[in-house]
FIKOL-782803 format. One line per 3 residues: number of its first residue (from 1); their letters; for each residue x, y, z of N, C-alpha, C. Coordinates in nm, 2 decimals. Example, Ala and Ser with C-alpha at 12.3 -4.5 7.8 and 13.67 -1.06 7.14 Angstrom:
1) AS) 1.32/-0.57/0.78/1.23/-0.45/0.78/1.32/-0.33/0.78 | 1.28/-0.22/0.71/1.37/-0.11/0.71/1.29/0.00/0.79 $
! end
This chain:
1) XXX) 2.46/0.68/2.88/2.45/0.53/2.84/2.37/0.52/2.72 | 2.36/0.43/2.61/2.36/0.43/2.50/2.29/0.30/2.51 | 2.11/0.29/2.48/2.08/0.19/2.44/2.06/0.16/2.32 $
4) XXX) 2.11/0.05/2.31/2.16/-0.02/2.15/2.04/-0.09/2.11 | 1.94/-0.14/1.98/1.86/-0.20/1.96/1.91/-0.23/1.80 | 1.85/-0.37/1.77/1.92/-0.39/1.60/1.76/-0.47/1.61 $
7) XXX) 1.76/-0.41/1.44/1.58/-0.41/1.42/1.66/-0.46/1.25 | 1.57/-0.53/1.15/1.57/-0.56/1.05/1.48/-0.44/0.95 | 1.53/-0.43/0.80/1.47/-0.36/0.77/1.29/-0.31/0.81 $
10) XXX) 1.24/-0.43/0.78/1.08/-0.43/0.76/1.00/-0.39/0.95 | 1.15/-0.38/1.03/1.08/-0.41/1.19/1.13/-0.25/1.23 | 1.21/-0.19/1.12/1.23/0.01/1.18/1.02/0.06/1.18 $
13) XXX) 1.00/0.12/1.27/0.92/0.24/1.24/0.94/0.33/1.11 | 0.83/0.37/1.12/0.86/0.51/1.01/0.95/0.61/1.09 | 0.90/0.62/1.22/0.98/0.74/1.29/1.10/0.73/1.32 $
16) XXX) 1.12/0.57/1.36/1.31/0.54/1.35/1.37/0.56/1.20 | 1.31/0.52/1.05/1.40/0.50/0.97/1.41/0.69/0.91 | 1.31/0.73/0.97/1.27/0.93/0.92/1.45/0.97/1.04 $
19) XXX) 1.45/0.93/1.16/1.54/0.96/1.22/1.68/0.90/1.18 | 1.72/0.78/1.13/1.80/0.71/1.10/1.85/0.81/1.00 | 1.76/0.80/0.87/1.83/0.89/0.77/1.81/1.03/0.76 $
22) XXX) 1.78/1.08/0.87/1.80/1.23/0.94/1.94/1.26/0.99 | 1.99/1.14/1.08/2.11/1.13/1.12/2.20/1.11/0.99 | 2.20/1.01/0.89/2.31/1.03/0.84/2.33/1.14/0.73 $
25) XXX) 2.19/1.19/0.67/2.23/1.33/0.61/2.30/1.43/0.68 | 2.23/1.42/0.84/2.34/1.55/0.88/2.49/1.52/0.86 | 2.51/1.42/0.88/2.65/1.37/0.93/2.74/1.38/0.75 $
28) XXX) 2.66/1.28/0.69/2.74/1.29/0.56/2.75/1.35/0.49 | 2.57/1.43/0.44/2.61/1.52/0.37/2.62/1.67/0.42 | 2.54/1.67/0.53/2.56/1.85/0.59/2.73/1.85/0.63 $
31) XXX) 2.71/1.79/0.70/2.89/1.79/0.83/3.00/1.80/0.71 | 2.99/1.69/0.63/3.05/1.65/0.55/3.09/1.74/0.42 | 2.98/1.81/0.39/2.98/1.90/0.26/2.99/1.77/0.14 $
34) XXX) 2.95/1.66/0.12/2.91/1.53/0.05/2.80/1.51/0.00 | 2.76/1.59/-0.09/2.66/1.55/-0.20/2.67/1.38/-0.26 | 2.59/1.29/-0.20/2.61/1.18/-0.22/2.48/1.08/-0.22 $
37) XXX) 2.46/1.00/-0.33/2.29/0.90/-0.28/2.33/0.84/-0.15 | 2.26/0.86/-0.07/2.26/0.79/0.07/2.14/0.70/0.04 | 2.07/0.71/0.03/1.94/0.61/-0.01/1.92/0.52/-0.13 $
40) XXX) 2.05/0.38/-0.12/2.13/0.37/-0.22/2.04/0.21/-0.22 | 1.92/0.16/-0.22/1.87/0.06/-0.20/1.94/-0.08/-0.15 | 2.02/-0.04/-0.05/2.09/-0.17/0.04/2.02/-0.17/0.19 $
43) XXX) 1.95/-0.08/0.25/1.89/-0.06/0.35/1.77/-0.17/0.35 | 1.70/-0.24/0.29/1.66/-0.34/0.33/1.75/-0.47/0.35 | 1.83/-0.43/0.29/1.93/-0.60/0.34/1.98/-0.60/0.44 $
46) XXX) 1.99/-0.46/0.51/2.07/-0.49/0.62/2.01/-0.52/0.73 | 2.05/-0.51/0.82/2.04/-0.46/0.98/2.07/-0.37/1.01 | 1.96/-0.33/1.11/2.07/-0.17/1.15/2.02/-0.20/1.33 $
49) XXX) 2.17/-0.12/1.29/2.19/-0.11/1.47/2.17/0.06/1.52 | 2.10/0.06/1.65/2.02/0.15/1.65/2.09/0.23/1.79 | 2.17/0.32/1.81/2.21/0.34/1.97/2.13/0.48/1.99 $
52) XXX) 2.02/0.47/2.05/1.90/0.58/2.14/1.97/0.65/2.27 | 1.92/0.76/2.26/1.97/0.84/2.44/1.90/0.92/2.45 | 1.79/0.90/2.55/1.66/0.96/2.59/1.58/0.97/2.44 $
55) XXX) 1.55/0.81/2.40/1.46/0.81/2.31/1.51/0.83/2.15 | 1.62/0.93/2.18/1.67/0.99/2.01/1.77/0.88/1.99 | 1.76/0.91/1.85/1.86/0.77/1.78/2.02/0.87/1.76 $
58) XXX) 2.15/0.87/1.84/2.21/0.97/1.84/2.35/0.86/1.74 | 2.32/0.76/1.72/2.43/0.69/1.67/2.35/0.54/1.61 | 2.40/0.50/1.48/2.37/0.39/1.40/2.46/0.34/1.31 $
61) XXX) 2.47/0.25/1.29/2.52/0.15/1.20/2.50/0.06/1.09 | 2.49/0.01/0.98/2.43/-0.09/0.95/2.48/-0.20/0.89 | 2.48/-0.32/0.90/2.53/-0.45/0.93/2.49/-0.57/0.83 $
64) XXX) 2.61/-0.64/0.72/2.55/-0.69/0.63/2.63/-0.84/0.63 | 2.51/-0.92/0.65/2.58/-1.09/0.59/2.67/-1.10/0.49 | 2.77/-1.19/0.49/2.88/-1.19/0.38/2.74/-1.24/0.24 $
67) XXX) 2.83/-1.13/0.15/2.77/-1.19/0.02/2.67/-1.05/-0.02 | 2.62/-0.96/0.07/2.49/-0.87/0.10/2.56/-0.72/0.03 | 2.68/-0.73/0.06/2.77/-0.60/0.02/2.92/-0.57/0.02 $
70) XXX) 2.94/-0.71/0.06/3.13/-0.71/0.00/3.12/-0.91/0.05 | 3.19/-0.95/0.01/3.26/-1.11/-0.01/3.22/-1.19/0.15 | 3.29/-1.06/0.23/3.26/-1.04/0.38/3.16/-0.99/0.44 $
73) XXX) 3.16/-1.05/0.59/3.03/-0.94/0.65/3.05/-0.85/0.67 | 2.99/-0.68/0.67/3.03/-0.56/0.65/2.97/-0.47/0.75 | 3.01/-0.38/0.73/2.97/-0.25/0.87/2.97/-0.11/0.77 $
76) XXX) 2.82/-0.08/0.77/2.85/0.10/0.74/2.78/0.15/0.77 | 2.80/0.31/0.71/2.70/0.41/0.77/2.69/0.43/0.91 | 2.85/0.41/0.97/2.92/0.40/1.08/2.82/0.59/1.14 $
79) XXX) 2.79/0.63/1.20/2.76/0.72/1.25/2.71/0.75/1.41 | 2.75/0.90/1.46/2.72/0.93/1.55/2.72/1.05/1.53 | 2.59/1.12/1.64/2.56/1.31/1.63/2.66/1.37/1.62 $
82) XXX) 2.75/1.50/1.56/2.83/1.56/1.62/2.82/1.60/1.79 | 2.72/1.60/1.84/2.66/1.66/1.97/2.73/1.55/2.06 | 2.73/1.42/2.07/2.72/1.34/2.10/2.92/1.22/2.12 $
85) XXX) 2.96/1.28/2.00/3.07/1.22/1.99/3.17/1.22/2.12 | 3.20/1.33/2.18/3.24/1.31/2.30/3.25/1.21/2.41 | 3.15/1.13/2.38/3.10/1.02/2.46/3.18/0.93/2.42 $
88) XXX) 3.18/0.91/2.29/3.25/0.75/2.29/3.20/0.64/2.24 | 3.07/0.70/2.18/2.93/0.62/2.10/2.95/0.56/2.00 | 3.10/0.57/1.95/3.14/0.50/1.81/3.20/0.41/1.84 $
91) XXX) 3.23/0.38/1.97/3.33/0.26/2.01/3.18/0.17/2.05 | 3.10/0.21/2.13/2.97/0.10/2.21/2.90/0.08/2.07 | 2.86/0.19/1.95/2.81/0.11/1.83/2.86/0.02/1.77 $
94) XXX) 2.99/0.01/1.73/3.06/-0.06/1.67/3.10/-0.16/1.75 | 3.13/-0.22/1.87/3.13/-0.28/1.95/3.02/-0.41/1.95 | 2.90/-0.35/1.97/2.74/-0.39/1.93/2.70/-0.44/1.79 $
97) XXX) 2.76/-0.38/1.71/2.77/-0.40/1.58/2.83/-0.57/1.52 | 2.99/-0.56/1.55/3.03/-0.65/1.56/3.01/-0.76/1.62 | 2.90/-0.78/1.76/2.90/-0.89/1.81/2.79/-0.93/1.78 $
100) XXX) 2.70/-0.86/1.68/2.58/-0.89/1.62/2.63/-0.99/1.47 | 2.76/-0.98/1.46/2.79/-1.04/1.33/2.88/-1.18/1.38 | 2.91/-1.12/1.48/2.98/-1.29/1.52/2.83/-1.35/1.57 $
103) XXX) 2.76/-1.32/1.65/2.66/-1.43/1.75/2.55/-1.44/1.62 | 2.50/-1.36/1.52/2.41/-1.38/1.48/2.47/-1.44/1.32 | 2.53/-1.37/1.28/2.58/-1.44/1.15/2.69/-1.59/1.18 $
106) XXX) 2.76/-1.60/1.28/2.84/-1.64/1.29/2.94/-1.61/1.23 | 3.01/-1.50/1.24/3.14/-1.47/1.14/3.20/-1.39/1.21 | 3.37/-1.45/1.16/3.48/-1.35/1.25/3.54/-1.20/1.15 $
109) XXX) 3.52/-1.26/1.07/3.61/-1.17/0.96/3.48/-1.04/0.94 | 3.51/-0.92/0.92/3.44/-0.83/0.87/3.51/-0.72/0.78 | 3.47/-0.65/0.69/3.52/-0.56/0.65/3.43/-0.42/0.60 $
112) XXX) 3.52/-0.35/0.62/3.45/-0.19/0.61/3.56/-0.11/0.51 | 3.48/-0.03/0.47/3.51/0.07/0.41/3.51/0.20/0.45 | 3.63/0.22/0.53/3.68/0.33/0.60/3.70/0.48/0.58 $
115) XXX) 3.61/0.58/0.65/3.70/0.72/0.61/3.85/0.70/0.64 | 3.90/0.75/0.56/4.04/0.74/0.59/4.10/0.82/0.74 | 4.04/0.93/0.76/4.05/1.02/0.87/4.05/0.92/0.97 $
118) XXX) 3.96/0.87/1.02/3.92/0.76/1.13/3.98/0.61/1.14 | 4.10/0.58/1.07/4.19/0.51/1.06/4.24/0.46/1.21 | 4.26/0.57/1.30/4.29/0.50/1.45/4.22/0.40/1.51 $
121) XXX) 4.10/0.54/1.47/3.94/0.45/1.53/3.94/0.34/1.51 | 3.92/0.30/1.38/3.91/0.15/1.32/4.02/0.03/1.40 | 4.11/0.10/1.39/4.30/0.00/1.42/4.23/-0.03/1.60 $
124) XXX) 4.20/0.08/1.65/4.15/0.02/1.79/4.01/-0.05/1.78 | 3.99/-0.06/1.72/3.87/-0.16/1.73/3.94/-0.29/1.61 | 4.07/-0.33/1.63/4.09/-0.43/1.57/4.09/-0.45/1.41 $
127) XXX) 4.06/-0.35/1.36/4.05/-0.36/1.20/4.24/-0.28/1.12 | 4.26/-0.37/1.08/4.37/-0.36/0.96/4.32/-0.26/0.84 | 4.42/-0.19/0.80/4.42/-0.11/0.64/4.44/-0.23/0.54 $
130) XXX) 4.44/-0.26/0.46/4.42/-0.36/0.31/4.41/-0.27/0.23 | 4.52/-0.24/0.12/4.51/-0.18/-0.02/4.51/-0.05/0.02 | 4.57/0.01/-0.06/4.59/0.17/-0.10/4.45/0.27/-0.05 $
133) XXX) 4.48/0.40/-0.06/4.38/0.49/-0.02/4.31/0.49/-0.15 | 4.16/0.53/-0.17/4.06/0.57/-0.29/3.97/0.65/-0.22 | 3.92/0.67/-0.31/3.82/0.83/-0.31/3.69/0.75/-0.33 $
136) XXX) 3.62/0.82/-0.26/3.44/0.74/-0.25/3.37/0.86/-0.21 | 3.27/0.90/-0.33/3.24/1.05/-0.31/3.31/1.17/-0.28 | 3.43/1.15/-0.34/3.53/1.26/-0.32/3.63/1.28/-0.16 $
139) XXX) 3.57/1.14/-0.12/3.64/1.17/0.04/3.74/1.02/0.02 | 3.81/1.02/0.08/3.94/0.92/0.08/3.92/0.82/0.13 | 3.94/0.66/0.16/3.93/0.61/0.20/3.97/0.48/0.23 $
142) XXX) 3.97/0.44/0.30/4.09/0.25/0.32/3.98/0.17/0.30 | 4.01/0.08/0.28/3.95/-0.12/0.31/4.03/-0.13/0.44 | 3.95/-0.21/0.52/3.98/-0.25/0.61/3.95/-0.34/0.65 $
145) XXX) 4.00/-0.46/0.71/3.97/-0.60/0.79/4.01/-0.63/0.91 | 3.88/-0.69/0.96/3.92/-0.74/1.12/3.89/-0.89/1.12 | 4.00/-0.96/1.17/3.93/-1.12/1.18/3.92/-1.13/1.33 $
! end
């Protein structure tokens, strides 16, 4: 079970935001072989959503008001441990994610910028392809919208 917590930038710990961007280096640039700025100064605007299991942060997200990082309200930095994926932690994050953007922002519409690979993923969580494939740090990628 996957407890979920959404903290604002200035309310992470030092030890949650050292673990936050621990997780997404492994993920994007170790897993990934993606030499890429991850620490791209949008991490105070967001929200991040936080999914813990026995204390470790094994899955996050982070969550932006329309206007903060696309037109729409947005979702990135979609991640979960390789260790961990088996569970199903990308569907309860992004689940959590989303309802943080309807109850708190009030907004239906969202959009992300998709690995292209994870295209299913997205389609079952209600998100559409919009526009052709592009490259984002050398990896492929869709627009995607969910209203």
């Amino acid at each position: 079970m996957l407890n979920i917590i959404i903290k604002s930038f200035p309310e992470l710990s030092t030890k949650e935001l050292y673990a936050i961007l621990q997780l997404r280096s492994a993920v994007f640039v170790v897993e990934q072989d993606c030499v890429y700025q991850d620490i791209d100064g949008k991490d105070q605007k967001a929200m991040h959503v936080l999914g813990f299991k026995n204390d470790d942060i094994i899955a996050y997200t982070r969550i932006f008001k329309p206007g903060d990082y696309f037109e729409e309200a947005s979702i990135g930095r979609v991640v979960v441990a390789k260790s961990e994926r088996q569970h199903k932690y990308g569907y309860d994050i992004m689940n959590a994610s989303m309802d943080v953007i309807t109850k708190q922002f009030k907004e239906t519409t969202i959009k992300i910028s998709a690995q292209a690979y994870l295209k299913s993923f997205y389609n079952n969580l209600g998100f559409k392809q919009t526009g052709e494939h592009y490259l984002e740090d050398d990896i492929p990628h869709i627009a995607m919208i969910r209203n």
